[in-house]
C-alpha positions in Angstrom: -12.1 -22.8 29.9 -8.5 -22.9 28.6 -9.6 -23.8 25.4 -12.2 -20.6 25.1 -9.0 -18.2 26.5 -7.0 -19.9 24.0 -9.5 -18.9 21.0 -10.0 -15.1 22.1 -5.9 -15.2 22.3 -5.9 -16.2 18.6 -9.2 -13.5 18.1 -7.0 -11.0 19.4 -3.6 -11.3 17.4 -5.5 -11.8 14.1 -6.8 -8.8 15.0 -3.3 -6.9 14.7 -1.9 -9.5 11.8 -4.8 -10.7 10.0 -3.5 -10.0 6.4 -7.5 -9.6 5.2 -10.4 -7.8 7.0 -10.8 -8.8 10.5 -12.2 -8.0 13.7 -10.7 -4.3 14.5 -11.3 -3.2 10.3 -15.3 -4.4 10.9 -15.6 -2.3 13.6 -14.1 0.4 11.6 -16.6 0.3 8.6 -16.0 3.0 6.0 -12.4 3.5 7.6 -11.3 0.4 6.6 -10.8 -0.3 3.4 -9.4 -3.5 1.6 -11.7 -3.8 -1.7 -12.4 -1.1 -4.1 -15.9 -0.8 -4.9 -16.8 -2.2 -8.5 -16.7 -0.2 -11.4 -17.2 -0.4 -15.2 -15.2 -1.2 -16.9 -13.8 -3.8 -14.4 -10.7 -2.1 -12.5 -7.9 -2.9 -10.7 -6.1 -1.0 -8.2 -1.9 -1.2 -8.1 -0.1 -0.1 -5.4 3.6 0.1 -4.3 5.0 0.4 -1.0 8.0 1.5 1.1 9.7 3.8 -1.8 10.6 6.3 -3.1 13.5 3.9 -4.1 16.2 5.6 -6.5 17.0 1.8 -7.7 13.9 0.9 -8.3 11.0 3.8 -8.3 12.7 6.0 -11.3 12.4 2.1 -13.9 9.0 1.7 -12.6 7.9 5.3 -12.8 9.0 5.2 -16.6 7.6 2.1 -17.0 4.0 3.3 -16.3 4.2 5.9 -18.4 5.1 4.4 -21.3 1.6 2.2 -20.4 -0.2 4.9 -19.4 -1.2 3.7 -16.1 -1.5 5.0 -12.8 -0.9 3.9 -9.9 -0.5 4.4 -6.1 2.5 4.6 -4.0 2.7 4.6 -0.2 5.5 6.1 1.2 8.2 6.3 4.1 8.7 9.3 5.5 12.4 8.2 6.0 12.9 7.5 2.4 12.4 11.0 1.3 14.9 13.3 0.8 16.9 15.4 -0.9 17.7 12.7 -3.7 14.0 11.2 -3.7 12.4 14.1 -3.7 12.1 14.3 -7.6 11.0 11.0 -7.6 7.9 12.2 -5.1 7.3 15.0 -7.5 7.3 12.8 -10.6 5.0 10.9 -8.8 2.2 13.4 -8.5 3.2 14.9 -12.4 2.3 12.0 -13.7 -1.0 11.5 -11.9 -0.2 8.8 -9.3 -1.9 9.1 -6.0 1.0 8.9 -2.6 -0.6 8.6 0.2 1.5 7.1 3.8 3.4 4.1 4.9 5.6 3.1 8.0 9.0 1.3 7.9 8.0 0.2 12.2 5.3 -1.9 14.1 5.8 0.5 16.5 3.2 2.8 15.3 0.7 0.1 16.7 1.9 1.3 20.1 1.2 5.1 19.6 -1.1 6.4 21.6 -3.9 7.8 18.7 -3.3 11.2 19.2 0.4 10.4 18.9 -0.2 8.4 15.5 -2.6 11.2 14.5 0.2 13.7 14.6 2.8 11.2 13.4 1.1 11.3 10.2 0.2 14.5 9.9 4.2 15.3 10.2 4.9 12.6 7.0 2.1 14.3 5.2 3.2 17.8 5.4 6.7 16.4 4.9 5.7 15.0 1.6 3.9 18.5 0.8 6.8 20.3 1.0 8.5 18.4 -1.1 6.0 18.2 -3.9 3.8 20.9 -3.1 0.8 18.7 -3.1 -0.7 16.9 -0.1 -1.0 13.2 -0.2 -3.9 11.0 -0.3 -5.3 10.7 2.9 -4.8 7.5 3.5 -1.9 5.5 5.5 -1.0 1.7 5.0 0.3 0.3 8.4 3.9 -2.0 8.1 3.2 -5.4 7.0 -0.4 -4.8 7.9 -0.1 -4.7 11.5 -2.7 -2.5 12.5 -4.5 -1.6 16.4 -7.8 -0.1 17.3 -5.7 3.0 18.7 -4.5 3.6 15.0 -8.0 3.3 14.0 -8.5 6.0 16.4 -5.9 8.4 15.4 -6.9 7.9 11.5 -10.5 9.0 12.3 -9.1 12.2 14.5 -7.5 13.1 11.3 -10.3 11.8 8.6 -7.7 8.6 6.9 -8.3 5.9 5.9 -6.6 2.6 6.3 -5.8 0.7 3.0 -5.0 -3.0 3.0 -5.3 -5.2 0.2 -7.2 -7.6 -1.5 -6.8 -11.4 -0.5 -3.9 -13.0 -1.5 -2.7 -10.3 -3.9 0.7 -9.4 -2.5 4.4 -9.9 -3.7 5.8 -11.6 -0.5 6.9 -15.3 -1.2 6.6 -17.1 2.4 10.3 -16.4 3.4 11.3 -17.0 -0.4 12.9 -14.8 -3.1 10.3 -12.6 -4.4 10.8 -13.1 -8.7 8.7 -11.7 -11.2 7.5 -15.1 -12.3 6.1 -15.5 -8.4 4.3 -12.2 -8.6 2.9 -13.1 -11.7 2.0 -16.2 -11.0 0.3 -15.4 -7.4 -1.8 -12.5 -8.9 -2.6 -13.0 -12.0 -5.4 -15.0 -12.1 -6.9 -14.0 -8.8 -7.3 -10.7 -10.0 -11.2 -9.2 -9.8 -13.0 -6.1 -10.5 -12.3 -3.4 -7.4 -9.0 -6.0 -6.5 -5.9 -4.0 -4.4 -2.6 -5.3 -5.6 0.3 -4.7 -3.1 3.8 -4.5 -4.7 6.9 -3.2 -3.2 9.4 -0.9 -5.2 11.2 0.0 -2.1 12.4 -1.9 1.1 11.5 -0.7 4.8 15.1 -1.1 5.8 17.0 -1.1 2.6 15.9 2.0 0.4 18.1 1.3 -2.2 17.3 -2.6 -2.5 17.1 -3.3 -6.0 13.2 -4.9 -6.4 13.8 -5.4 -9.9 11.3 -8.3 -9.8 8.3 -5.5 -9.4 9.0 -3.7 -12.6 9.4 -7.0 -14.8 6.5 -8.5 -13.1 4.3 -5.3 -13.8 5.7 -5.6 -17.4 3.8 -8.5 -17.7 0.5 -8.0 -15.3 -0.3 -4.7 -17.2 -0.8 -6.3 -21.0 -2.4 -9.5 -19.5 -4.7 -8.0 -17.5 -5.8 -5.2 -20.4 -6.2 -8.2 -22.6 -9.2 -9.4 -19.6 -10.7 -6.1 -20.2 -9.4 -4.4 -16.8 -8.8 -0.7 -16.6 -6.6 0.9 -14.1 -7.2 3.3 -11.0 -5.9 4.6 -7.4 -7.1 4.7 -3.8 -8.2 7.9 -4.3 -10.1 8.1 -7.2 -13.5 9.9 -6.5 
């Protein structure tokens, strides 16, 4: 008996921290989404969170466009304001997708018509600012997710946007460096793959991730040279 409550206690917190597909994103279906479907040629799909960063986002911005790549960014409400606002409306001129982040867990605990208009208020923050709407789609902090904010995303038609297994930036309580990135990605990397990078910081907006921009330095040319293209989450 103890044994079976102590398996559906592990069933249940995967379930909130799992960072791959689990039990609440099954049940979820199309609303869930933490593979791209597969395209030709091959693509990959980068993505940054918790900007816009003015140490970071403007280096990374530039750098993109000089490889002509897009990307996606999900954002903190928080982190935009007066002085990252231009970096929001770079964002969309150069033909990125933004679509929604959260610096909290405590979005877990919303009821879903409280998430619902949580994110309704980020996205119409980010449209006045920029004059476009964001993506609809919202990537929950460190992945943490609930069936209620499953709820509130399909009162307002989002998606949830993960990320493909084992392609993140975080180093296990160590310093994130470029060569880590490199080396945890680069060769895991597969047609329809979400990459998650950060450019910002969820409590530190002007943290200087300058291991993202010389990691992506390197990714973009290798993976080019394996035949990959580039996209975003929202790409029809």
């Amino acid at each position: 008996m103890w044994i079976l409550i102590a398996i559906s206690a592990g069933v249940v917190a995967l379930a909130h921290t799992a960072p791959a597909p689990f039990l609440f994103d099954a049940i979820a279906g199309k609303r869930s989404v933490w593979h791209m479907p597969k395209r030709q040629p091959a693509t990959v799909y980068l993505t940054f969170d918790d900007g816009p960063n003015p140490t970071t986002t403007p280096d990374l911005l530039d750098l993109l466009a000089r490889e002509r790549v897009r990307a996606t960014f999900f954002l903190i409400d928080r982190h935009i304001t007066d002085d990252t606002a231009p970096l929001v409306r770079r964002m969309f001129a150069d033909g990125h997708t933004v679509a929604l982040h959260s610096h909290t867990r405590a979005l877990m605990l919303m009821s879903p018509g409280r998430f619902a208009r949580t994110l309704v208020s980020a996205a119409d923050h980010i449209e006045r600012v920029a004059g476009v709407r964001p993506c609809p789609a919202f990537r929950p902090h460190a992945g943490w997710r609930s069936w209620p904010m499953y709820a509130g995303l399909e009162q307002i038609d989002h998606r949830m946007v993960g990320w493909s297994w084992m392609l993140w930036d975080w180093n296990w309580f160590r310093q994130r460096t470029a060569d880590s990135i490199v080396n945890r990605v680069g060769h895991r990397i597969g047609n329809g793959d979400i990459v998650v990078m950060h450019d910002g910081d969820e409590s530190a907006p002007f943290k200087d991730q300058r291991q993202t921009v010389d990691a992506i330095a390197r990714l973009i040319p290798a993976l080019r040279a394996k035949g990959f293209t580039f996209g975003t989450i929202c790409d029809p």
